[in-house]
C-alpha positions in Angstrom: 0.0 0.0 0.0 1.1 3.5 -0.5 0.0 7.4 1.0 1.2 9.6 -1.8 4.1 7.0 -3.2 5.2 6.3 0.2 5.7 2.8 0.9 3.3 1.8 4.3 3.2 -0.4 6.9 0.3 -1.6 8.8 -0.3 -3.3 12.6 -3.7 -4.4 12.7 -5.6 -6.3 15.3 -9.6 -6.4 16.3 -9.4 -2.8 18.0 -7.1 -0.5 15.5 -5.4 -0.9 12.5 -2.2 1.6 13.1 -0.3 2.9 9.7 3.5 3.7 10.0 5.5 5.7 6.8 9.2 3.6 7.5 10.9 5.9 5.1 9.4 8.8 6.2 11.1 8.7 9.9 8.4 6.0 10.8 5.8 8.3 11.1 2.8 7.1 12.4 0.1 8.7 10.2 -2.7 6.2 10.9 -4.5 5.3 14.1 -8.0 4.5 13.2 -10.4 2.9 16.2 -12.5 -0.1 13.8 -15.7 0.2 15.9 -16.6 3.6 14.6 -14.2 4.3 11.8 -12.2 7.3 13.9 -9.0 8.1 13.3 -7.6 11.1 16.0 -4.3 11.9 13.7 -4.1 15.4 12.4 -4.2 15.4 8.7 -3.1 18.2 7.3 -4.9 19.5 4.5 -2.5 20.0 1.9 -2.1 16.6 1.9 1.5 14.4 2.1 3.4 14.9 -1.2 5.5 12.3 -3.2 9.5 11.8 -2.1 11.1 14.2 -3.7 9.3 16.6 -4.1 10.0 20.1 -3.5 9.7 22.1 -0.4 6.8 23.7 0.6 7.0 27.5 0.6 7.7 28.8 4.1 9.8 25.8 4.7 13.0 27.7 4.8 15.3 25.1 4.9 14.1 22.9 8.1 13.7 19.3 6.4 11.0 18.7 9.3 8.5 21.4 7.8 9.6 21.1 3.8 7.0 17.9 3.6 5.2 17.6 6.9 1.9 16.4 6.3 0.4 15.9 10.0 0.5 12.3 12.1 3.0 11.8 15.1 6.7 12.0 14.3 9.6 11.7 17.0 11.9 14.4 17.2 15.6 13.0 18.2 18.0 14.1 18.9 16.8 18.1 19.4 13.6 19.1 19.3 13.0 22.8 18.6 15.1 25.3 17.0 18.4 24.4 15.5 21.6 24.3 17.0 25.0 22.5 17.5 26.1 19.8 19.4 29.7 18.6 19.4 30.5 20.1 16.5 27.7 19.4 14.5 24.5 21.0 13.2 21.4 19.3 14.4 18.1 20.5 12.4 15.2 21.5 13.5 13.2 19.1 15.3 16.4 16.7 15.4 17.1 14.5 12.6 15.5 11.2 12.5 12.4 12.5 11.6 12.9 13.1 7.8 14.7 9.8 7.4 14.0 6.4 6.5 14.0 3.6 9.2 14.9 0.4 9.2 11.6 -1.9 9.7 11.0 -5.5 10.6 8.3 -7.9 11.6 8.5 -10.2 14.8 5.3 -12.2 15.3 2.4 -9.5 16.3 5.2 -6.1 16.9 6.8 -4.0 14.2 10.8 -3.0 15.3 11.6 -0.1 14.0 15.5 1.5 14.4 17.4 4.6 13.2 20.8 5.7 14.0 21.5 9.0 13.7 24.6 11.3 11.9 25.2 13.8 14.5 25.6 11.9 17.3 26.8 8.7 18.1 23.2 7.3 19.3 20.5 4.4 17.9 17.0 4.9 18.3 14.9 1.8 18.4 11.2 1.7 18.7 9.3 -1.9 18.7 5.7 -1.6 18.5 2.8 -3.7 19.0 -0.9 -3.7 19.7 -3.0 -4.3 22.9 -7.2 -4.1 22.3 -7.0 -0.2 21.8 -3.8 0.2 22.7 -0.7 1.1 20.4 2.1 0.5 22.5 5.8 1.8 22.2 8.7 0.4 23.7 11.6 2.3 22.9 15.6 2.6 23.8 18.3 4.7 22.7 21.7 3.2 22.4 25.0 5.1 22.9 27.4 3.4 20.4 30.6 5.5 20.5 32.9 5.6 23.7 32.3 9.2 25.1 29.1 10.1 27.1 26.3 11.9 24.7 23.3 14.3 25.7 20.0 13.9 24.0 16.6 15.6 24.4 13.5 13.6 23.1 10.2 14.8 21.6 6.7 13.1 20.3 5.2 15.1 17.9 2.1 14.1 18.3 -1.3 15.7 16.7 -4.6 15.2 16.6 -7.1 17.2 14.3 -10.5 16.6 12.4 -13.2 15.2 12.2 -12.2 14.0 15.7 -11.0 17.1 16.9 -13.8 20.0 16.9 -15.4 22.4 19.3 -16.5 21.5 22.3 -13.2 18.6 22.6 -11.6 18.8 26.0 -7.8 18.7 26.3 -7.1 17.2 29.4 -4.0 16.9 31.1 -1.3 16.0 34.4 0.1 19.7 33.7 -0.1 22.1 36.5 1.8 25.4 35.0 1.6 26.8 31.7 4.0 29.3 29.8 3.6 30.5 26.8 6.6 31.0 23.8 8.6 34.4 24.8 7.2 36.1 21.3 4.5 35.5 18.9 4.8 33.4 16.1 2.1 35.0 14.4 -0.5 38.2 15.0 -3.1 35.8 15.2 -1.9 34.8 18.3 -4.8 34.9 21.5 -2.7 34.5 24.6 0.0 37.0 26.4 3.4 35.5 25.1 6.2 35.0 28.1 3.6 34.1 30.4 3.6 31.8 33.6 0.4 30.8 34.8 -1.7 27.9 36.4 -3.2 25.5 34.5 -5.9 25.4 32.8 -5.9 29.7 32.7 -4.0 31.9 29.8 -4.1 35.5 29.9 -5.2 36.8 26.5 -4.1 39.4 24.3 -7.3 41.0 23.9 -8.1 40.7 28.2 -9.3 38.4 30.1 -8.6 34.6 30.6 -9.3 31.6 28.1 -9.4 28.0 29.9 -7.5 26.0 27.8 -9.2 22.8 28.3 -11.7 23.9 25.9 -11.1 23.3 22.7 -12.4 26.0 20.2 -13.8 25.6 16.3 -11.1 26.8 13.7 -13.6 29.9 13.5 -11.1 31.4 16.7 -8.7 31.8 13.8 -5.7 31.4 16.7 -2.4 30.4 16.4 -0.6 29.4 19.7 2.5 27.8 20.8 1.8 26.5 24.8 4.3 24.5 27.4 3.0 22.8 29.8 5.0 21.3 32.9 4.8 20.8 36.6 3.2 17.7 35.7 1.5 15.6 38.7 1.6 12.3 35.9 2.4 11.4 32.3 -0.7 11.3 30.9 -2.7 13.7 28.3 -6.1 13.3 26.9 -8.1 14.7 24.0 -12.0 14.0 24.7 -14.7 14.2 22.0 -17.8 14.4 24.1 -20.0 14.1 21.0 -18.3 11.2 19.5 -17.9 9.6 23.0 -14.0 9.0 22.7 -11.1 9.9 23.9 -7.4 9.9 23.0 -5.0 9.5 25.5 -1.1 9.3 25.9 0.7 8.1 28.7 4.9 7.9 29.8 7.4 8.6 32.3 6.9 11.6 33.6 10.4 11.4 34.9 11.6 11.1 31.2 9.3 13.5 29.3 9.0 16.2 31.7 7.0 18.7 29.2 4.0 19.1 27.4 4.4 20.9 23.8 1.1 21.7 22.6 1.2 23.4 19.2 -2.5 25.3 18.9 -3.4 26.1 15.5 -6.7 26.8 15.7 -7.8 28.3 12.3 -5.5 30.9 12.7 -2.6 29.5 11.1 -1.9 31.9 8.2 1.8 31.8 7.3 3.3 29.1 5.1 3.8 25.9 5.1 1.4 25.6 7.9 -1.8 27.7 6.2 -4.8 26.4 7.2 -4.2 23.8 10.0 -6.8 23.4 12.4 -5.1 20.8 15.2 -3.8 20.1 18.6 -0.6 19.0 20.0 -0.1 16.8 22.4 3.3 16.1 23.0 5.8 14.8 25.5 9.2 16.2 25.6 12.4 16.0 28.0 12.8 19.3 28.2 11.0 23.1 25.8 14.8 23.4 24.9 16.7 22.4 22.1 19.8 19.7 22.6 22.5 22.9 22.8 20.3 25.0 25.4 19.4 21.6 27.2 23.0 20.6 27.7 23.8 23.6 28.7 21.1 24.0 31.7 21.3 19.9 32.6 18.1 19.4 31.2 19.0 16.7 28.6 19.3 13.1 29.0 22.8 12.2 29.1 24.2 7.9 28.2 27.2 7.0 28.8 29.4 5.5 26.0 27.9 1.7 25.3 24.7 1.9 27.7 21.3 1.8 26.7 18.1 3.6 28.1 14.8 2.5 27.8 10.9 4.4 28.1 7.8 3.0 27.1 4.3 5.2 25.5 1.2 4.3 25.0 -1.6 5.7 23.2 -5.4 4.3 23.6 -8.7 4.9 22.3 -11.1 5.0 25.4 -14.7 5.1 25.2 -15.9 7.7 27.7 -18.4 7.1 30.4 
């Protein structure tokens, strides 16, 4: 099977039939629940193009943006802006993300492994399926001699028809802060803000709660971290549909919340017209150079392995 020429590959049991792109840094761009035909993935609506194609305007170089077509990618090993490590120049949203992975069946899981250029590490990811229940197992392997830092991201988004207004974003967050300056004018909350979850200042006065999830007619486009976090665990809640998507990990591990919140309001290339929700775990809102440099990052030893497991479930809600 193929999604715009890209080869796919499929874990399917009774509960969900999950679709993974293993040249196109394993993204998982499928997750659809068989009893009622929903799939929570963002899709974004310019659709995935062909390899090889060119960049979309606004890309401006960062491999990560030049074809991203929605779904949940992992961002190793930076996430964020740019910036060197050792010596090296790590892209935006880390490197393994535009790549292809090596992929291979093992009775009911899919293993899935990368290793990167810049640094010296392995990324493995072995996947399988529980009812309604994609889980990931995944370790990061240190293969040259010399201790290396990393810092970790899930890029993970959810958009329609599952996510609408009247959702509810749900999560173990207990602070919010919001990107120092605006990515756009269409912005709604106060940029370099601290405040308690689930309250934002807004631009235009007043508070928004942002549990509630608003139609793309709020034509918004925010940036949020989320931290402090009592658990690992986030939810996305359709009350109309009766489901819910929910993540779970280490809190100990991915210490952050990154929710990207392009509500209608994203008006700048390449990401015109999203409407979506990000839900995603991180070590740390800093990139690999700023993490090292406040101990924020994950740090292996030369030869040693470090392991984490995810999970993301369907749930029917009470």
């Amino acid at each position: 099977m193929s999604r715009s020429d890209w080869a796919e590959l499929v874990l399917e049991n009774e509960e969900l039939r999950v679709t993974i792109l293993p040249d196109k840094g394993a993204d998982i761009v499928g997750f659809a629940h068989k009893a009622t035909g929903v799939d929570p993935l963002f899709r974004a609506p310019w659709g995935l193009q062909p390899a090889g194609s060119e960049p979309r305007e606004g890309s401006d170089g960062h491999a990560f943006l030049e074809n991203y077509g929605g779904g949940w990618q992992e961002l190793f090993p930076s996430a964020g802006d740019p910036c060197t490590y050792g010596g090296e120049t790590i892209p935006f949203h880390g490197e393994v993300a535009t790549v292809p992975w090596s992929c291979e069946r093992g009775g009911d899981a899919l293993l899935c492994t990368v290793r990167c250029r810049t640094v010296p590490l392995r990324l493995t990811r072995t996947m399988r399926l529980e009812r309604t229940t994609l889980v990931l197992e995944e370790s990061v392997t240190n293969e040259g001699v010399e201790p290396a830092h990393f810092v970790w991201g899930h890029h993970c988004v959810v958009g329609p028809p599952f996510l609408e207004k009247g959702c509810r974003l749900r999560v173990s967050a207990r602070t919010i802060e919001t990107i120092p300056e605006m990515w756009e004018d269409t912005a709604r909350l106060v940029p370099a803000q601290r405040s308690s979850w689930p309250h934002a200042r807004l631009r235009d006065g007043g508070e928004a709660d942002l549990g509630d999830v608003p139609g793309p007619e709020a034509e918004s486009h925010d940036d949020v971290y989320l931290t402090d976090l009592a658990g690992g665990w986030a939810s996305v809640e359709n009350p109309r549909l009766g489901l819910g998507f929910r993540l779970t990990w280490d809190p100990d591990v991915f210490r952050w919340i990154v929710s990207w919140q392009p509500y209608g309001g994203a008006s700048a290339m390449p990401l015109r017209g999203a409407y979506a929700l990000g839900v995603e775990p991180w070590v740390s809102k800093r990139n690999l150079e700023e993490a090292a440099a406040a101990g924020e990052a994950l740090r292996l030893d030369g030869g040693a392995t470090f392991g984490t497991i995810l999970r993301a479930t369907m749930e029917e809600l009470a």
